[in-house]
C-alpha positions in Angstrom: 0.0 0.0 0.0 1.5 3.1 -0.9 2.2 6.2 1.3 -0.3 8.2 -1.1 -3.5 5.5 -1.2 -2.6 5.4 3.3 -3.2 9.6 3.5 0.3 9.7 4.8 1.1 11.8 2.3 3.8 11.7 -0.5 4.5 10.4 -3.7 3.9 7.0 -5.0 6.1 4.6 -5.2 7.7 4.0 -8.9 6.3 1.1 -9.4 2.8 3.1 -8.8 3.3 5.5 -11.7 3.0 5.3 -15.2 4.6 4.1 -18.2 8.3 5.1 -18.1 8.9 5.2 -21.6 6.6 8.0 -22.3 4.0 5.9 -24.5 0.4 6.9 -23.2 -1.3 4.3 -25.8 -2.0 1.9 -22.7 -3.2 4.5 -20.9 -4.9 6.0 -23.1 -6.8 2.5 -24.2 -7.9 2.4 -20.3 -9.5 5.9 -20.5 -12.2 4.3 -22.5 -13.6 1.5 -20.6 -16.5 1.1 -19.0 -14.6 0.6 -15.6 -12.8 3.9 -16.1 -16.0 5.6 -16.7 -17.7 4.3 -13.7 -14.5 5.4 -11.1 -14.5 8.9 -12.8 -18.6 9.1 -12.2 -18.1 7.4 -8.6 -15.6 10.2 -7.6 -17.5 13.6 -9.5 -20.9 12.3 -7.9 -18.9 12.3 -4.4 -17.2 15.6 -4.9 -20.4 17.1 -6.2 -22.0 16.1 -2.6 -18.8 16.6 -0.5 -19.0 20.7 -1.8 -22.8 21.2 -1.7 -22.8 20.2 1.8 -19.4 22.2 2.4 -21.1 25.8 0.4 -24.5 24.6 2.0 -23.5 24.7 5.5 -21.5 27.6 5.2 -24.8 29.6 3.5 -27.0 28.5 6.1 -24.4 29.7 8.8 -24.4 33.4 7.1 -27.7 33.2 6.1 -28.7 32.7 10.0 -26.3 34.8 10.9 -27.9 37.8 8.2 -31.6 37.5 9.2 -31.7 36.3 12.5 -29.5 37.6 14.3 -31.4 37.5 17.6 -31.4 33.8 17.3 -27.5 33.5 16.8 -26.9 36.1 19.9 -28.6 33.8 22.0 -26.4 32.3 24.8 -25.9 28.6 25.4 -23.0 28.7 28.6 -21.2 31.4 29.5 -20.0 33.4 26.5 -20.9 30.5 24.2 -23.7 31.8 21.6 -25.3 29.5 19.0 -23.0 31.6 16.4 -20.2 30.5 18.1 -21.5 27.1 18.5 -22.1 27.3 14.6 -19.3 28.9 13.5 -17.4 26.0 15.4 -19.3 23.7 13.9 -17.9 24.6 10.3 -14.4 23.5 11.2 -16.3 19.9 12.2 -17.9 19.9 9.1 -15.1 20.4 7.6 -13.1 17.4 9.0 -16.0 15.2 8.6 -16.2 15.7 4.8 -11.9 15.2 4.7 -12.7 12.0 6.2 -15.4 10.8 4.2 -13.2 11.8 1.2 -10.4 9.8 2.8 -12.8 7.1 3.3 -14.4 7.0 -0.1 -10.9 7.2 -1.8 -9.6 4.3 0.0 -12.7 2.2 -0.8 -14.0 3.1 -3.5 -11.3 4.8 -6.0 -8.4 2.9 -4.6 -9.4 -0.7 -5.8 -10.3 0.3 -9.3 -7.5 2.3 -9.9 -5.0 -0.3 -8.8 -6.7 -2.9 -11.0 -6.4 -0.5 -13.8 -3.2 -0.2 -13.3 -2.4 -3.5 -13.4 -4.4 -4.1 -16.6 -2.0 -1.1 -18.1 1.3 -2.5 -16.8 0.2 -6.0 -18.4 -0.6 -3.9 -21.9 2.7 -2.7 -21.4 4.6 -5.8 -20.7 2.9 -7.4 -23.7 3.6 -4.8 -26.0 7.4 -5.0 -25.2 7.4 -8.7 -25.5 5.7 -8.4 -28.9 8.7 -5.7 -29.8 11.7 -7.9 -28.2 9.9 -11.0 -30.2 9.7 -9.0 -33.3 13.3 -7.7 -33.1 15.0 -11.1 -32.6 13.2 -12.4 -35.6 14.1 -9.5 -37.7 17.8 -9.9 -36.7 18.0 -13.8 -36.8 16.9 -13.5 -40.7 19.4 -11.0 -41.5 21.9 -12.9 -39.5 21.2 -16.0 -41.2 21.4 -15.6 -45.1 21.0 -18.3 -47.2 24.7 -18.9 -50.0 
């Protein structure tokens, strides 16, 4: 498992990146199957939710804190009002939709994208077989000449 796919942060490891050689055709192949479709839709629905819960949280903080203002003023403990309370409550929020993101990427983006990856690096592999098979034969019949 790699230090990215853990949250700890960091690069991938170089056997977690691309193709070295700088051909995308493998990757490029992956972009358009069905699986690949699926993870991108899987991870725009999520971020679509992930920031209208974000931008609609934050609205109903300032829109509560816009028009009633009596209500937000109101003390719970001490010097604790329910805007205070509220305006804490963003910074929870906040760290609750990280860690569903964490959550979602490790369940549901992770798997996919390492099995895509493997179905790339297989492409790969194949294709420089093919090239090392097709080079040997090309040489061995200009090595061998008939009299």
């Amino acid at each position: 498992m790699s230090r990215h796919s853990t949250g700890f942060g960091g690069p991938p490891f170089p056997d977690e990146t691309g193709p070295e050689d700088g051909s995308d055709s493998a990757w490029q192949s992956v972009s358009g199957l069905p699986v690949y479709q699926a993870l991108r839709r899987t991870h725009r629905r999520f971020g679509v939710r992930a920031t209208a819960v974000a931008v609609g949280g934050f609205l109903l903080y300032v829109l509560l804190s816009s028009f009633l203002p009596g209500l937000m003023n109101t003390s719970l403990s001490g010097h604790l009002t329910v805007g205070l309370a509220l305006g804490l409550g963003q910074f929870v929020l906040m760290g609750v939709i990280v860690w569903r993101y964490l959550v979602h990427v490790r369940t549901d983006v992770t798997p996919v994208v390492r099995g895509l990856r493997g179905l790339v690096r297989h492409q790969e592999n194949a294709r420089r077989r093919r090239g090392a098979f097709e080079d040997r034969t090309t040489r061995r019949g200009a090595e061998f000449r008939p009299w």
